[in-house]
C-alpha positions as CSV (number, residue, x, y, z in Angstrom):
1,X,33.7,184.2,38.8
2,X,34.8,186.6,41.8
3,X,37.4,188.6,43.5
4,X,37.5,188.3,46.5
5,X,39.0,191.8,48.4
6,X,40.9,191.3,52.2
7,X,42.1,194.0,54.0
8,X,44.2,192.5,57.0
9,X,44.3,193.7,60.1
10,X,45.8,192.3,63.3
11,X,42.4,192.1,64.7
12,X,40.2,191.8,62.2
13,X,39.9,191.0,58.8
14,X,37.7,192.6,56.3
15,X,36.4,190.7,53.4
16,X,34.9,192.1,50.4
17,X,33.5,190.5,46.9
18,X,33.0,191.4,44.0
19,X,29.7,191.0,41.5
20,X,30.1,188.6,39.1
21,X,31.1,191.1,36.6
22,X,33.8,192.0,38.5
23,X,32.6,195.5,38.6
24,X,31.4,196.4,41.8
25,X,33.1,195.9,45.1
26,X,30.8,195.0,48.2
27,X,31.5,194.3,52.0
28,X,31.2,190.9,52.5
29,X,32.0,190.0,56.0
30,X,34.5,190.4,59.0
31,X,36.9,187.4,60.5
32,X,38.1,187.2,63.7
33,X,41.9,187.4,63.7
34,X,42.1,185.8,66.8
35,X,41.7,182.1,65.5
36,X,44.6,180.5,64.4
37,X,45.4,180.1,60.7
38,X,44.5,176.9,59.8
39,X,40.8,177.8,61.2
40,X,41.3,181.7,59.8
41,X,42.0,179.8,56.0
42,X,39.3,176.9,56.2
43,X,36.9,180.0,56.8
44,X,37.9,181.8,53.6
45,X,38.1,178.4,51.9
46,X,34.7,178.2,52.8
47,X,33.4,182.1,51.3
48,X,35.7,181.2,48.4
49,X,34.2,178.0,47.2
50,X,30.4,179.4,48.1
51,X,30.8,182.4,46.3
52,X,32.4,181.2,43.4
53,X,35.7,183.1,43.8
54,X,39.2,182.7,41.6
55,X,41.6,185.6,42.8
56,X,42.1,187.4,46.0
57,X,43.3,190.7,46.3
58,X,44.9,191.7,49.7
59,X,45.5,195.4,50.7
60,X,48.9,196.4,51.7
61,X,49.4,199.6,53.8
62,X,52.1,201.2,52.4
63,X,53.4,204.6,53.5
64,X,52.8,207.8,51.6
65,X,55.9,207.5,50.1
66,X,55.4,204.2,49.1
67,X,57.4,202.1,51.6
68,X,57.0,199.2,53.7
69,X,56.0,199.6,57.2
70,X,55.6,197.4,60.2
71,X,51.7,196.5,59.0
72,X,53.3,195.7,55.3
73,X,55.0,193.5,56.7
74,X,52.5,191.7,58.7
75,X,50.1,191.8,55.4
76,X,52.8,190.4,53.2
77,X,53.3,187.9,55.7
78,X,49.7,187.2,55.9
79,X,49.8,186.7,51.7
80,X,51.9,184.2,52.1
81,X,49.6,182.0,54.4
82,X,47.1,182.8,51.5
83,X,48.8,181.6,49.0
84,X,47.8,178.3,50.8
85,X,44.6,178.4,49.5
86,X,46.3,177.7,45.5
87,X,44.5,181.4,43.8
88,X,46.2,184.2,42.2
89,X,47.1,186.7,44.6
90,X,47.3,190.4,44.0
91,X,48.5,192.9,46.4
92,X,46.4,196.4,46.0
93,X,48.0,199.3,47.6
94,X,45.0,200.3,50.8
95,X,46.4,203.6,51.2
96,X,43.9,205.5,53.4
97,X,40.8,202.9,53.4
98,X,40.3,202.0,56.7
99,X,40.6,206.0,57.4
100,X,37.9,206.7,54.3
101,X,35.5,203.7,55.4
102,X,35.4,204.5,58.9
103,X,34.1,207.9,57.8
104,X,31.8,207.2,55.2
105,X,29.3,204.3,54.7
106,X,31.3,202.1,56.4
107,X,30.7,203.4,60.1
108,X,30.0,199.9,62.0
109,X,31.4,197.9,59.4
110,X,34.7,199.7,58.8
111,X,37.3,196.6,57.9
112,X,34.4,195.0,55.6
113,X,34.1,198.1,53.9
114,X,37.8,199.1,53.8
115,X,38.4,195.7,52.1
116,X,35.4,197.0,49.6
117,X,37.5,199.8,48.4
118,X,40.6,198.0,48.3
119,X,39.0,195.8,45.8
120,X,37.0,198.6,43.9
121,X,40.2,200.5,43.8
122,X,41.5,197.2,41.8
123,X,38.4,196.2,39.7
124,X,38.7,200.0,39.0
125,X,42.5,199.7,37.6
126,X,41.4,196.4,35.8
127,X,38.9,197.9,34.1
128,X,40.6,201.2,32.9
129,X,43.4,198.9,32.0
């Protein structure tokens, strides 16, 4: 089985999977957030029963100090829609990935791979744990 990593945005979402090891984190794809949610879940419905996928872990851009902000709130609210889709749900703190991919590897492809290091940053913790 998979993990599945999301990192929200109000535009676009990034979507990341794991290997079946849950080891390695890898950008998957990017949704349109323009769709409305019923469509934006029957899409990830779809990845999650073709790639074999049992948890989803959704980034959630705290501040530095480690407070909600306006965009916590959004991705929080977000969760909550995902919870829809009857998986475990973890929330993975995303601090400074979208800023990290969009300078590395990730030029082009910059949600997909933010949503890759959220879910690294968690297979990481999982593993060391």
């Amino acid at each position: 089985m998979r993990s599945l990593g999301i990192d929200y945005g109000s535009k676009r979402i990034g979507i990341a999977i794991s290997d079946d090891e849950r080891r390695i984190a890898f950008p998957y794809k990017i949704l349109d957030n323009g769709k409305n949610i019923g469509d934006l879940l029957e899409e990830l419905r779809k990845i999650i029963d073709e790639e074999l996928v049992d948890e989803l872990v959704l980034g959630l851009p705290l501040s530095f100090s480690g407070q909600d902000t306006p965009s916590t709130r959004e991705a929080r609210k977000f969760g909550e829609e995902l919870r829809k889709l009857h998986l475990p749900l973890i929330f993975q703190n995303e601090i400074l990935t979208t800023k990290s991919a969009k300078g590395g590897a990730g030029k082009g492809f910059p949600d997909a791979s933010a949503a890759a290091l959220i879910l690294q940053d968690y297979l990481d913790k999982m593993t060391n744990s």
